[in-house]
N, C-alpha and C positions, 0 to 999 in steps of 0.2 A: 546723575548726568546721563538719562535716557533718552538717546535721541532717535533718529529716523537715518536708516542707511541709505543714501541716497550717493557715495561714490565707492571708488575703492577701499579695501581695507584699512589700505594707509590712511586714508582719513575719514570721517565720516560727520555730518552737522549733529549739531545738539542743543539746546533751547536757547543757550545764551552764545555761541559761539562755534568751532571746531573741535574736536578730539582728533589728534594724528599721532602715530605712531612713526616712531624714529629710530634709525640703526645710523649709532654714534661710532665715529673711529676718531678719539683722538692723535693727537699727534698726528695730522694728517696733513701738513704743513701751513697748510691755508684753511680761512672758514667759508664752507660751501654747502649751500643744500639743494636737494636737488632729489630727481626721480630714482626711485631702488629698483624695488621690486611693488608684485603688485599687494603686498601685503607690507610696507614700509615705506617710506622715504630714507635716504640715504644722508649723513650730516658727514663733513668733514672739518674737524677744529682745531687750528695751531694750539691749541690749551692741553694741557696735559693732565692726566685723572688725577691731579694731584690736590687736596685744599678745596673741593667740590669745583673747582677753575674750569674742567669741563664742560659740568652742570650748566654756570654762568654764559658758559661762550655760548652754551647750546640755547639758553633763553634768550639769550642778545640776538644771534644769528634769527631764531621763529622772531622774533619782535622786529625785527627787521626787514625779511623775508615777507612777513603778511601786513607791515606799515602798521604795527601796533607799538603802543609801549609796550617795556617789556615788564610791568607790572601787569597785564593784561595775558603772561602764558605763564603756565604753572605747570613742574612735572607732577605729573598723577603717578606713574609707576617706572619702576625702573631704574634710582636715583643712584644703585648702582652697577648698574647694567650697562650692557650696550646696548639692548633692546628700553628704550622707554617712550613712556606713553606719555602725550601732551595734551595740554587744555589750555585754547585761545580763546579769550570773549573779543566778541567785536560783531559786527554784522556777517551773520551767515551767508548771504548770499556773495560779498564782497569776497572773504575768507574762501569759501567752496572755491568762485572761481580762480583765485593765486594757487588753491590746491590740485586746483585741475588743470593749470598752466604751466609744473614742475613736472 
């Protein structure tokens, strides 16, 4: 997954889609994502780290967020982290701009 840095850290394109990085809090009463820092996005997920329930909320939430299914985002790192790292297929240019609109 080599792609061309062309935005923030938080995300960045790549051949077939997005790579973004995500700082998860669960239990954070509602699901929300939304702008961090300039090296992350920020999630926030009623699901609790409990049963990978998190993991799910947080694929649901990006599939949702960028109008993808959610067979289309996959975590790359992190799975038990708060820091992890995502992979969206879908049209780059479309993707980029919802990443650039958070």
């Amino acid at each position: 997954m080599i792609g061309l840095l062309i935005g923030p850290a938080a995300w960045r394109a790549v051949d077939d889609g997005l790579a973004i990085a995500v700082r998860v809090t669960p239990r954070g009463g509602r699901d929300a994502l939304a702008a961090g820092t300039a090296e992350h996005f920020a999630a926030r997920l009623a699901a609790a780290p409990v049963d990978g329930a998190a993991n799910a909320g947080l694929v649901a939430l990006v599939a949702k967020t960028f109008g993808v299914p959610k067979r289309a985002v996959t975590i790359v790192a992190g799975e038990t982290a708060r820091l992890k790292r995502l992979h969206i297929v879908g049209d780059v240019a479309t993707l980029a701009e919802i990443a650039a609109g958070l």
